[in-house]
C-alpha positions as CSV (number, residue, x, y, z in Angstrom):
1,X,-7.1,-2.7,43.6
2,X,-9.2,-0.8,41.1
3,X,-10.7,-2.7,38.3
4,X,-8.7,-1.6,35.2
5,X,-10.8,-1.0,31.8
6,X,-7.8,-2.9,29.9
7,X,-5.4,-5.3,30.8
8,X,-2.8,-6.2,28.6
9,X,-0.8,-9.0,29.7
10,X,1.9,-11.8,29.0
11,X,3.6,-9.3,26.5
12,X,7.0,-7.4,26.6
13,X,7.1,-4.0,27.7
14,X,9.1,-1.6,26.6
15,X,8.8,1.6,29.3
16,X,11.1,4.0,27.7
17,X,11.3,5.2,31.4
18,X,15.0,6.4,32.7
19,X,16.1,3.0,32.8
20,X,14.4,1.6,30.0
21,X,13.2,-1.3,31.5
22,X,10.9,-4.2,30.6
23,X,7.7,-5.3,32.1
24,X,4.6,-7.9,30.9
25,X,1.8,-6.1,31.6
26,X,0.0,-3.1,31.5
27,X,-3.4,-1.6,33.4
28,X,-5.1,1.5,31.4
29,X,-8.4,3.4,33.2
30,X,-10.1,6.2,31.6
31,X,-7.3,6.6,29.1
32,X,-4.6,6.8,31.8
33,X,-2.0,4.1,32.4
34,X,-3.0,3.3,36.4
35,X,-0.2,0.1,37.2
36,X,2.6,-1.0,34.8
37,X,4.3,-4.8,36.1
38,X,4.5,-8.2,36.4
39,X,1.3,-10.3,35.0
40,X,0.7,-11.3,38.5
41,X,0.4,-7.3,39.5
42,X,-2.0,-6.4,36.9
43,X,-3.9,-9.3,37.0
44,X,-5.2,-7.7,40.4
45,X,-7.0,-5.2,37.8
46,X,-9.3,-7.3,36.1
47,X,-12.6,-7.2,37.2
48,X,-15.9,-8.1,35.3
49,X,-16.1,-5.8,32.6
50,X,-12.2,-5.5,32.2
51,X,-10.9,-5.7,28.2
52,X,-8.0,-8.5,29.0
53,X,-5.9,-8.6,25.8
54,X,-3.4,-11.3,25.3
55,X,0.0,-9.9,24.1
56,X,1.4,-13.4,23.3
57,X,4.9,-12.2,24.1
58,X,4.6,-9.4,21.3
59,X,6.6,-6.4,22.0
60,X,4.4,-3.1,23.6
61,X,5.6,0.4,23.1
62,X,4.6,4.0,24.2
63,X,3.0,5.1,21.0
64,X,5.1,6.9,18.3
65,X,5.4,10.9,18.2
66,X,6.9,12.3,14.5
67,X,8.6,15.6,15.6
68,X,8.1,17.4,11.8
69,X,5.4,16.2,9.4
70,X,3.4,17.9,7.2
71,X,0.4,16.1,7.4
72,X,-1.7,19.4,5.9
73,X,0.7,18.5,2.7
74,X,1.0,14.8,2.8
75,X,-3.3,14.4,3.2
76,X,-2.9,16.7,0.4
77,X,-0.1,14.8,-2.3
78,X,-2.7,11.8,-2.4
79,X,-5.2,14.0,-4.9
80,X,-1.8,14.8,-6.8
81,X,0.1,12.8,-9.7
82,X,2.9,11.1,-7.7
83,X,5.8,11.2,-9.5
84,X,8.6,9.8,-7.2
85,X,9.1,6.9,-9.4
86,X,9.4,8.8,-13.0
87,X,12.6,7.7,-14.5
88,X,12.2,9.3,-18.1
89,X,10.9,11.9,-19.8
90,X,8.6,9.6,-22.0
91,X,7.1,8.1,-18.7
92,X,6.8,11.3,-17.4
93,X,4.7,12.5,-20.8
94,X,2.6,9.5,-20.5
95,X,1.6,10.0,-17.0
96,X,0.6,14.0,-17.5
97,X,-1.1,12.7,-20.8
98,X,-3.3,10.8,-18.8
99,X,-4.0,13.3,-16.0
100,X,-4.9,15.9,-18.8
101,X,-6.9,14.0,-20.5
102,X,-9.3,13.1,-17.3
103,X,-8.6,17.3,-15.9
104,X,-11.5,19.6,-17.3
105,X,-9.4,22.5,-19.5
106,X,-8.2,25.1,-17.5
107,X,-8.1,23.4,-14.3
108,X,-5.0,23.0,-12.9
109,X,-2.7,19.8,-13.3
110,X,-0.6,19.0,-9.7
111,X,2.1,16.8,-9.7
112,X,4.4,15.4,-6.7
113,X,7.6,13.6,-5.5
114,X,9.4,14.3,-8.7
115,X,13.6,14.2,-9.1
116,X,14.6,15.9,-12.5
117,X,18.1,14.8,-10.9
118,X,17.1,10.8,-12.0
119,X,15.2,11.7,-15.2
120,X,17.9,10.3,-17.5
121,X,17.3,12.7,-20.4
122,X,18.2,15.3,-18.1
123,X,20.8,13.6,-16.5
124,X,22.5,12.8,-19.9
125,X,22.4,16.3,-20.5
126,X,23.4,17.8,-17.3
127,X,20.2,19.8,-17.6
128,X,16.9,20.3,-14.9
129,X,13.4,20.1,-16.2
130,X,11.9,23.1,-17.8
131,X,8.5,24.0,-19.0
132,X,9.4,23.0,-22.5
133,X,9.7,19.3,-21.6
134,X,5.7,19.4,-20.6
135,X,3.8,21.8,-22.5
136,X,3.6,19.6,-25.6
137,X,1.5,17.1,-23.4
138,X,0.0,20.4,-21.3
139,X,-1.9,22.2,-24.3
140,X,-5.0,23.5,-22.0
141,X,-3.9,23.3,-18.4
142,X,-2.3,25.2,-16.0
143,X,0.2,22.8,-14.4
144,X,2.9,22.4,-11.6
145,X,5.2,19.8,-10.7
146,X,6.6,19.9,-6.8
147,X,9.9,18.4,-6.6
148,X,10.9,16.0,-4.3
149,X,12.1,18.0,-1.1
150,X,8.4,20.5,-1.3
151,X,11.0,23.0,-1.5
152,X,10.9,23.9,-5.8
153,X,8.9,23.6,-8.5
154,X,8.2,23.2,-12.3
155,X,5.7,24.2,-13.9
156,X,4.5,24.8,-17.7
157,X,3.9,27.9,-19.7
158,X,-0.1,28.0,-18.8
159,X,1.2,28.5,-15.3
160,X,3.5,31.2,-16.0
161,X,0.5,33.4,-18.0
162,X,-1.6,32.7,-14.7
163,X,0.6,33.9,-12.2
164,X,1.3,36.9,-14.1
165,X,5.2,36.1,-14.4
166,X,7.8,36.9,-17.3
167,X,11.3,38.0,-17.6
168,X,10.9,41.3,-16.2
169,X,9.5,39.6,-12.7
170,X,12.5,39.9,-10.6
171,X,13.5,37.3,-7.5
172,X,11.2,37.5,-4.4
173,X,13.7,37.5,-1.3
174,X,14.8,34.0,-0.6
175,X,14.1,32.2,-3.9
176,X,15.3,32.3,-8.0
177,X,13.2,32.3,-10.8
178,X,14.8,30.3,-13.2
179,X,15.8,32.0,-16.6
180,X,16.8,30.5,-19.8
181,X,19.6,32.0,-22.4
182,X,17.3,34.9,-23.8
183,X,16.3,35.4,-19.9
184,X,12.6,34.3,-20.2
185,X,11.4,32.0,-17.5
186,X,12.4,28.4,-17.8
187,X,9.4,27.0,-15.1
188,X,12.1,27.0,-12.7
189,X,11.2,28.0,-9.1
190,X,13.8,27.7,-7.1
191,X,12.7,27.9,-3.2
192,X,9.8,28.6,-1.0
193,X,9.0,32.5,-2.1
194,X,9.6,31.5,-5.4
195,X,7.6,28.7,-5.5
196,X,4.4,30.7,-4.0
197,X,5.0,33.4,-7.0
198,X,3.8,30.6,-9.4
199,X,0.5,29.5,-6.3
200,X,-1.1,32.1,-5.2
201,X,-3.8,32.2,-7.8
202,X,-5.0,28.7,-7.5
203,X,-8.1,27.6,-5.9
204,X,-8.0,26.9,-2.2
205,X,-9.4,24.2,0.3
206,X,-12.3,24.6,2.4
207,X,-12.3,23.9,6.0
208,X,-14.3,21.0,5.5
209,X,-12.3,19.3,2.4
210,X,-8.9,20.1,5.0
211,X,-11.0,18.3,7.9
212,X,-11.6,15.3,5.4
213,X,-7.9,15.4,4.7
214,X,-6.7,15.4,8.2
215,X,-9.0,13.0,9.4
216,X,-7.6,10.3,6.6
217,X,-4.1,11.1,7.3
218,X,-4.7,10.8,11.1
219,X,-5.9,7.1,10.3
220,X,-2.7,6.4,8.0
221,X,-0.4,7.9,11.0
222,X,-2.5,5.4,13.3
223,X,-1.6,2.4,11.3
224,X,2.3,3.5,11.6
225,X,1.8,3.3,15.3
226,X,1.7,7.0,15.8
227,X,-0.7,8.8,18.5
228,X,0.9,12.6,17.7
229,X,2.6,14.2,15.9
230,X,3.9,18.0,15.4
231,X,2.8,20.0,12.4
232,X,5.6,21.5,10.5
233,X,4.7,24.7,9.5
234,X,0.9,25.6,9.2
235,X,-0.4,29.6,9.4
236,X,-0.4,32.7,7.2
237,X,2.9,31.9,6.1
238,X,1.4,29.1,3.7
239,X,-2.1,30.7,2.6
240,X,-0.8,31.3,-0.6
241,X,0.8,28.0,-1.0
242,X,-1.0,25.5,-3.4
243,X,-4.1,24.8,-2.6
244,X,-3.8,26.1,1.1
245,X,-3.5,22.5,2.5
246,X,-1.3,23.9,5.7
247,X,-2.7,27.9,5.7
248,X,-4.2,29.2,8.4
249,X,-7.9,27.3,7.9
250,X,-5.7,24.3,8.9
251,X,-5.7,25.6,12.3
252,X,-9.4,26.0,12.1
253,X,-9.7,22.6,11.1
254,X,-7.8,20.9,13.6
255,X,-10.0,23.0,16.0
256,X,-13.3,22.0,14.8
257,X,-12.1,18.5,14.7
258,X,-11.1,18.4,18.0
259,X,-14.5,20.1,19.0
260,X,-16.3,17.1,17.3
261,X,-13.8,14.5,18.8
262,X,-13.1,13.1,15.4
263,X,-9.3,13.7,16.5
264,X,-7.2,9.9,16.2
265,X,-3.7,11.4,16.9
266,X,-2.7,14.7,19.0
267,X,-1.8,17.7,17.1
268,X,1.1,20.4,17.8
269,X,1.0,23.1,15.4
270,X,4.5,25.2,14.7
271,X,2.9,28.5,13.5
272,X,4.3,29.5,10.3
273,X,4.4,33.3,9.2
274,X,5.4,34.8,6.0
275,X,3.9,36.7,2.9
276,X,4.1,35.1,-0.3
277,X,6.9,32.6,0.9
278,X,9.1,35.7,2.2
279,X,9.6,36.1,6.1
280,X,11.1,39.1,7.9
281,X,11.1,40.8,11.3
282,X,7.9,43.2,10.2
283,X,6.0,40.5,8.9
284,X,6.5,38.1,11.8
285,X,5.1,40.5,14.4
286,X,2.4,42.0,11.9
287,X,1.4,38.3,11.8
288,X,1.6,37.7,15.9
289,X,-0.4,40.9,16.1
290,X,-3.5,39.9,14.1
291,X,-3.9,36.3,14.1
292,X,-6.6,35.3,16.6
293,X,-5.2,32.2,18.2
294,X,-8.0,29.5,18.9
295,X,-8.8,28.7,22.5
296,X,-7.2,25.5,23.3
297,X,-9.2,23.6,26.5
298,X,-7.1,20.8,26.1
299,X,-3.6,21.4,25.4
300,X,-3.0,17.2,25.6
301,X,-4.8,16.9,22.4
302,X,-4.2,20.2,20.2
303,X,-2.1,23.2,20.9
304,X,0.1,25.9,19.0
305,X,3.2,27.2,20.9
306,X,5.6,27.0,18.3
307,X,6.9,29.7,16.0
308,X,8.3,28.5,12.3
309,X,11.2,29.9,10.5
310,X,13.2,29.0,7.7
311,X,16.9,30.5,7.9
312,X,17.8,28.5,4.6
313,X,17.0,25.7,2.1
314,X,18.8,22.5,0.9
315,X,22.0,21.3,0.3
316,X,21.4,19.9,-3.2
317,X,20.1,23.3,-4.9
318,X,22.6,25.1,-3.4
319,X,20.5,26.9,-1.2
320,X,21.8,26.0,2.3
321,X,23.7,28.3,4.1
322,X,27.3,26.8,4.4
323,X,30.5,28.5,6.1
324,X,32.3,27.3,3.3
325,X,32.1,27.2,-0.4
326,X,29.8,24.2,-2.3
327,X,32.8,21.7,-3.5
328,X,30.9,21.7,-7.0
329,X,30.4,25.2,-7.2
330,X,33.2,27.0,-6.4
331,X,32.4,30.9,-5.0
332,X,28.8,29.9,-4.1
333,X,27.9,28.7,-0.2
334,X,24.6,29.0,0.0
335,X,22.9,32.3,2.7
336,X,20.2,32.6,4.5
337,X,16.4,33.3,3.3
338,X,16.3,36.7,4.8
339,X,16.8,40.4,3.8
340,X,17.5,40.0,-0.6
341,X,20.4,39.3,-2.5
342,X,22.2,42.1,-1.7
343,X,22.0,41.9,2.0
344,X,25.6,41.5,3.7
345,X,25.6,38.7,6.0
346,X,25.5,40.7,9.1
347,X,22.3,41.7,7.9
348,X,21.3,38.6,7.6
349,X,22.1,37.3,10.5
350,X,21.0,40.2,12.7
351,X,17.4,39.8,10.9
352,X,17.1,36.2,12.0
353,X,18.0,36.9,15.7
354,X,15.6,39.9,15.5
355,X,12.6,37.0,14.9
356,X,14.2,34.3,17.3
357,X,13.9,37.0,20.0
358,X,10.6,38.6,18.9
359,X,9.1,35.3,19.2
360,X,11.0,34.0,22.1
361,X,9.6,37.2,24.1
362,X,6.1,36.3,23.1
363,X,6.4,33.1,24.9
364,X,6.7,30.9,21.6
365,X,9.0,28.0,21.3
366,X,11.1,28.5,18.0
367,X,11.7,25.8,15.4
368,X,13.8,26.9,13.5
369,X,14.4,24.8,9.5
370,X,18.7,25.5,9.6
371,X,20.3,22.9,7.3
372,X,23.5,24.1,6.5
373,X,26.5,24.6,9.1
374,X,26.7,28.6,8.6
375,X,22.5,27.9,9.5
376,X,23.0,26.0,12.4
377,X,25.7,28.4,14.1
378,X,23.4,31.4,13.7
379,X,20.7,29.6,14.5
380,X,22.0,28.5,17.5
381,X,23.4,31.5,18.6
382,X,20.2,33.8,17.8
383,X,18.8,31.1,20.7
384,X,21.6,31.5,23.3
385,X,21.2,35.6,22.5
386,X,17.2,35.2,23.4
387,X,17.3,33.3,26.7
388,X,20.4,35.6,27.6
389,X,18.5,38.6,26.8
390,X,15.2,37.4,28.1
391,X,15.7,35.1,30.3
392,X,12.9,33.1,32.0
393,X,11.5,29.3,31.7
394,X,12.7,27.0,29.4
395,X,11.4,27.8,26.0
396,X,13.3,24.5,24.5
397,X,14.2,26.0,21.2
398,X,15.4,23.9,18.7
399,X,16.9,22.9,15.4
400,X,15.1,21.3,12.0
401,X,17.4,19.2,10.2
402,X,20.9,20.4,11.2
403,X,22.6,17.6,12.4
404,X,25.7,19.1,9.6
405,X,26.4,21.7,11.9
406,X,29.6,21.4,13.9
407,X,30.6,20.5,17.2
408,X,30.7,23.5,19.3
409,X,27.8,24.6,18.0
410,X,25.9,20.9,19.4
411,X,28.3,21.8,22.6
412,X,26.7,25.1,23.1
413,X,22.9,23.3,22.5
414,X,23.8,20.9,25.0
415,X,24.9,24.0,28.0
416,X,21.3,25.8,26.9
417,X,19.0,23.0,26.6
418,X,18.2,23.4,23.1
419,X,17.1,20.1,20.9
420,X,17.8,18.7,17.7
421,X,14.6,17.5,15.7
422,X,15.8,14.9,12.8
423,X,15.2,12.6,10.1
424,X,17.4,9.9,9.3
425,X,15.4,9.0,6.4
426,X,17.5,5.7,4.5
427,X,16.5,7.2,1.2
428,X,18.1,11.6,2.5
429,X,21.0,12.2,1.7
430,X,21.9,11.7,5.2
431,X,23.4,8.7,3.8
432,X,24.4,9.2,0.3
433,X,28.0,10.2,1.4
434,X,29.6,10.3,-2.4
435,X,26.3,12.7,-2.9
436,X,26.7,15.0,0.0
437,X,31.0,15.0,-1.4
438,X,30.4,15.9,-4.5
439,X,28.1,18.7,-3.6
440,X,29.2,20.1,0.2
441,X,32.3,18.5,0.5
442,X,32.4,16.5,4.2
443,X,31.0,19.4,5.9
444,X,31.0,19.8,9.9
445,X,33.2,17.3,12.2
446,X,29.3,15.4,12.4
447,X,27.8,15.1,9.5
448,X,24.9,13.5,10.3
449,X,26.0,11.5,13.2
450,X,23.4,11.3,16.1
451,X,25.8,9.2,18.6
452,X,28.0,12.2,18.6
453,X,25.6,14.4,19.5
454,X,23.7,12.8,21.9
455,X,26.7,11.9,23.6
456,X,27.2,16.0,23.9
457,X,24.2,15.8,25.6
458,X,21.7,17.4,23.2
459,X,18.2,15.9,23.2
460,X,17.3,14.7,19.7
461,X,13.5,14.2,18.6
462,X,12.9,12.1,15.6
463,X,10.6,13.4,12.8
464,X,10.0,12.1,8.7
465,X,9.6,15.8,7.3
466,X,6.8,13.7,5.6
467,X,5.1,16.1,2.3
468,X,4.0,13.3,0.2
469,X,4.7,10.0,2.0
470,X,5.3,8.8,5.5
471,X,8.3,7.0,6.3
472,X,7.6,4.6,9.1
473,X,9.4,5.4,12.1
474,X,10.8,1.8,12.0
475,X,12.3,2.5,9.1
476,X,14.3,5.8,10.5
477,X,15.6,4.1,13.4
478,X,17.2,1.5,11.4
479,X,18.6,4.0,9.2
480,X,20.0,5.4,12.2
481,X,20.9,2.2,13.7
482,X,22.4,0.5,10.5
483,X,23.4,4.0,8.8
484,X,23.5,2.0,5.4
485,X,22.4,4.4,2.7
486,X,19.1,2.9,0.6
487,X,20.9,4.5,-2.5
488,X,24.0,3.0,-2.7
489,X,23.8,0.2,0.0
490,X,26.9,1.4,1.4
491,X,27.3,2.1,5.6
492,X,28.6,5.3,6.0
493,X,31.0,5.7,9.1
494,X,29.4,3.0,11.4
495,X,30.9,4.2,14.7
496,X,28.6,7.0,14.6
497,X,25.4,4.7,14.7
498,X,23.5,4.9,17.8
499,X,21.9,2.3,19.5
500,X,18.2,0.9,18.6
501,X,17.2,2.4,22.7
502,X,18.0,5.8,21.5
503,X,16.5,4.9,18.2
504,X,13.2,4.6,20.3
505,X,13.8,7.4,22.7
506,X,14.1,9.6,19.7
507,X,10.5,9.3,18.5
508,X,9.1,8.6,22.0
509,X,9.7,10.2,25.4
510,X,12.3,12.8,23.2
511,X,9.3,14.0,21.3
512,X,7.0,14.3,24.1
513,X,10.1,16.5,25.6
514,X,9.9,18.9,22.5
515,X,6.4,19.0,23.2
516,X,6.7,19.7,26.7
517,X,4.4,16.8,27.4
518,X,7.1,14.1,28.6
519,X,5.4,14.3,32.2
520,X,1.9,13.1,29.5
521,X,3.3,10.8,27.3
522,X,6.2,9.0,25.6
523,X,6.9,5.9,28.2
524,X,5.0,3.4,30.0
525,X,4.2,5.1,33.0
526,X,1.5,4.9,36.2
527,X,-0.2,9.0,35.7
528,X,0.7,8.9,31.9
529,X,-1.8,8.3,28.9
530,X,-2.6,5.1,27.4
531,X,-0.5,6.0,24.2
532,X,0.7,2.5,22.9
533,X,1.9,0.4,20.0
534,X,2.2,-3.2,19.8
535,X,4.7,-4.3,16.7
536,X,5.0,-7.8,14.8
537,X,7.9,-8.7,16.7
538,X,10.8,-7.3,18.9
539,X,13.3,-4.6,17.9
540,X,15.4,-5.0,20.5
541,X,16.8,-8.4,19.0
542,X,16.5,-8.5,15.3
543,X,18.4,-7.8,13.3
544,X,19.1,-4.3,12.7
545,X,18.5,-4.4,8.9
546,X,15.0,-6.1,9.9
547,X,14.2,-3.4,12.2
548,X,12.6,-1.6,9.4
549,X,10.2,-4.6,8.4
550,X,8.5,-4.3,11.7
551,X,4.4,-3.7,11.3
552,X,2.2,-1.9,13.9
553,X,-0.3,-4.9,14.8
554,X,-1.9,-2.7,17.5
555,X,-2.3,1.5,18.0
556,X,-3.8,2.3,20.8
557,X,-4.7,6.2,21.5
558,X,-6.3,7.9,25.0
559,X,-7.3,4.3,25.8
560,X,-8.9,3.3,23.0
561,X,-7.5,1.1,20.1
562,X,-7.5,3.4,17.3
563,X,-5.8,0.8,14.8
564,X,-5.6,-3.2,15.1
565,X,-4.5,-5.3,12.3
């Protein structure tokens, strides 16, 4: 028997493997997992300068994979005002008071996380946020409030003279400007394209403040129990985003990080094209033309073969692309992000299978962001039209947040091997059924339930969409588990929970499948790497409201313990 450089025994395996079964002890050499078994077994491993750690019965996992952060963003919000908790106006005054008064003039003042939906002036009113609510405590700066979902913005008056913008700007293709009764802007930017109107002159981040950045986030993913992740969207498309926190010098970062082998967590990076927010067939392969991809000598720890597109928005601005009409705004259900206002929905939906297949020719994997029903259907069938048209290995295409779409389209996944990557965050309005009513109406024979569709046979990775905070992955699969909303408290249609297993599969061996890395990673496995995490206490037989509460005592990443608490 080979001497093992760790030993972990007397604990409680899970393997994720086919079965999911349950071992005691694990033997790890050069970063590799070399024996998985009994105590006994492994104990065969330890020789004289073996690392024998004592798992006192805790419970071991294969280290967590999020399928969809935006760690570029999220590394990002922390140097922003959070806002996520601003109730009132007043607080809200107070808080940009504050920053002001410690920003030199002119600089810009970035703010995060807000909802104007909760502000209670505004909800009195029936009203959003404009600019006129914060230019009294704005005087001298430029400033910009993200909303909650990274999607919108609002911003002050400053910010409106800075980007050049006033009531003759018209709507860049996919997002609103948003106008008050004499038609001058209201700070209003509804959307991606709209939202980099109001960015693109701010200062951006160097390589080495986005390395700094990554390399503290990588830490914070660590002490979640994550060893990878995947990278949202990160490229051209989002140069003129912000600050630049996922452009392309992201890429470079990650690059040079890995180069210095300051990496804690394995990167995927879905390559994200656009100009100035706006995406299109021309841009897309003017983008694939020019950008010089980085060499990547170790595709285990950082690679790109992902393409990025947005086909629509979100369901709560009305911007996601629905068969039907919004139940609170009657002739209005949602389209697509593609071709201008006027563009008839053939047009649209030929444009978005024109990138799908430009893309999927190139060899890239597509991920495409599809959130309404109309979204996931042509999303869906712009893949099945790609592998039918060039047909070759499996590219295994698949679907951000569209778990609303309906059943034959899941059915139709299922036959072509395409995956669904979700977030059952308990704070989305995954759960918040009276919310999702009132807006969509009960959309999709679904509606958000992952039992259903794994049943169908679809392969679903988990994710947080993280842009300003990371919801533990704990946390999701009770959300899944339990599907009790952390809004209302209610459960919303508990016979389409799933079980905790396929709680764990999602973020586990199902994102290492997304990744095509689930012969690397994702279970307990002899030739696999020693990607683990060892929690407080067992999952399996909590309760599933406790599920959530469980901490990461242990990370442990290529073999080497990357977090212990």
């Amino acid at each position: 028997m080979a001497a093992a450089d760790t030993v972990f025994i007397n604990g409680k395996v899970a393997t994720v493997d086919r079965h999911f079964s349950f071992k005691r002890a694990i033997a790890v050499k050069n970063g590799w997992i070399i024996d998985v078994g009994e105590d006994e077994e492994i104990a065969a491993h330890i020789g004289p300068q073996t690392q024998v750690i004592d798992l006192r019965g805790k419970l071991i996992l294969p280290a967590a994979h999020d399928s969809h952060v935006h760690i570029g963003w999220l590394s990002d919000s922390w140097q922003c005002l959070n806002c996520s908790a601003v109730r009132t106006l007043s607080e809200l005054h107070q808080r940009l008071r504050e920053r002001a008064a410690a920003t030199p003039p002119g600089e810009w003042i970035r703010a995060c996380g807000l909802n104007p939906a909760v502000i209670a002036e505004c909800a009195a009113q029936n009203r959003s946020l404009t600019r006129q609510d914060i230019d009294p405590v704005t005087p001298e700066h430029p400033a910009i409030l993200v909303l909650w979902d990274g999607h919108s913005c609002v911003v002050n008056g400053n910010a409106l003279a800075n980007a050049g913008i006033t009531c003759a700007t018209p709507d860049p293709i996919g997002g609103h400007i948003g106008k008050d009764s004499n038609g001058e802007p209201d700070g209003n930017f509804l959307d991606i394209p709209a939202l980099q109107l109001v960015t693109q002159n701010m200062p951006r981040l160097t390589v080495e403040q986005l390395k700094q950045n990554f390399i503290a986030a990588q830490r914070f993913m660590n002490r979640e129990g994550y060893a990878s992740y995947t990278e949202g969207a990160m490229g051209p498309g989002e140069n003129t985003r912000e600050v630049g926190a996922a452009g392309e010098l992201g890429i470079t970062a990650y690059r040079q990080l890995q180069d210095e082998g300051k990496l804690t967590a394995r990167v995927s990076v879905a390559f994200y094209c656009a100009d100035k927010g706006v995406q299109s067939y021309e841009i897309l392969k003017r983008d694939l033309d020019n950008y010089t991809f980085p060499a990547f000598p170790d595709r285990n720890w950082f690679d790109c073969h992902t393409v990025k597109i947005f086909c629509d928005g979100v369901p709560m601005s009305h911007t996601a692309w629905m068969n039907q009409d919004y139940a609170d705004r009657p002739g209005c259900s949602g389209r697509s992000v593609f071709c201008g206002p006027t563009a008839t929905q053939e047009e649209q939906v030929q444009e978005l299978h024109k990138m799908i297949l430009l893309a999927h020719e190139r060899g890239f994997q597509l991920a495409v962001h599809a959130v309404g029903d109309r979204a996931v259907k042509e999303t869906i069938n712009g893949f099945v039209n790609a592998i039918q048209t060039c047909p070759g290995p499996d590219r295994r295409h698949y679907v951000l947040h569209g778990s609303m779409g309906d059943r034959e389209d899941f059915v139709k996944a299922a036959k072509y091997r395409l995956l669904l990557s979700e977030q059952p965050s308990p704070s989305g309005s995954a759960y918040d059924y009276e919310r999702r009513a009132q807006t969509c109406g009960i959309k999709g024979e679904i509606c958000k339930g992952l039992k259903d569709i794994i049943d169908l046979g679809v392969v679903v990775a988990g994710g947080s969409d993280g842009i300003m905070d990371l919801v533990n992955w704990r946390q999701m699969v009770q959300a899944a588990v339990t599907r009790k909303s952390a809004s209302s408290g209610k459960v919303i249609r508990p016979e389409l929970a799933i079980s905790v297993e396929d709680g764990v599969r999602m973020y586990t061996i199902n994102a290492a499948w997304q990744e095509f890395q689930e012969h690397v990673r994702g279970s307990i496995e002899v030739g696999k790497v020693a990607d683990f995490q060892v929690l407080d206490r067992d999952i399996f037989s909590v309760a599933h409201e406790d599920i959530g509460a469980s901490e990461v005592l242990m990370t442990m990443v290529d073999g080497k313990i990357v977090w212990q608490k």
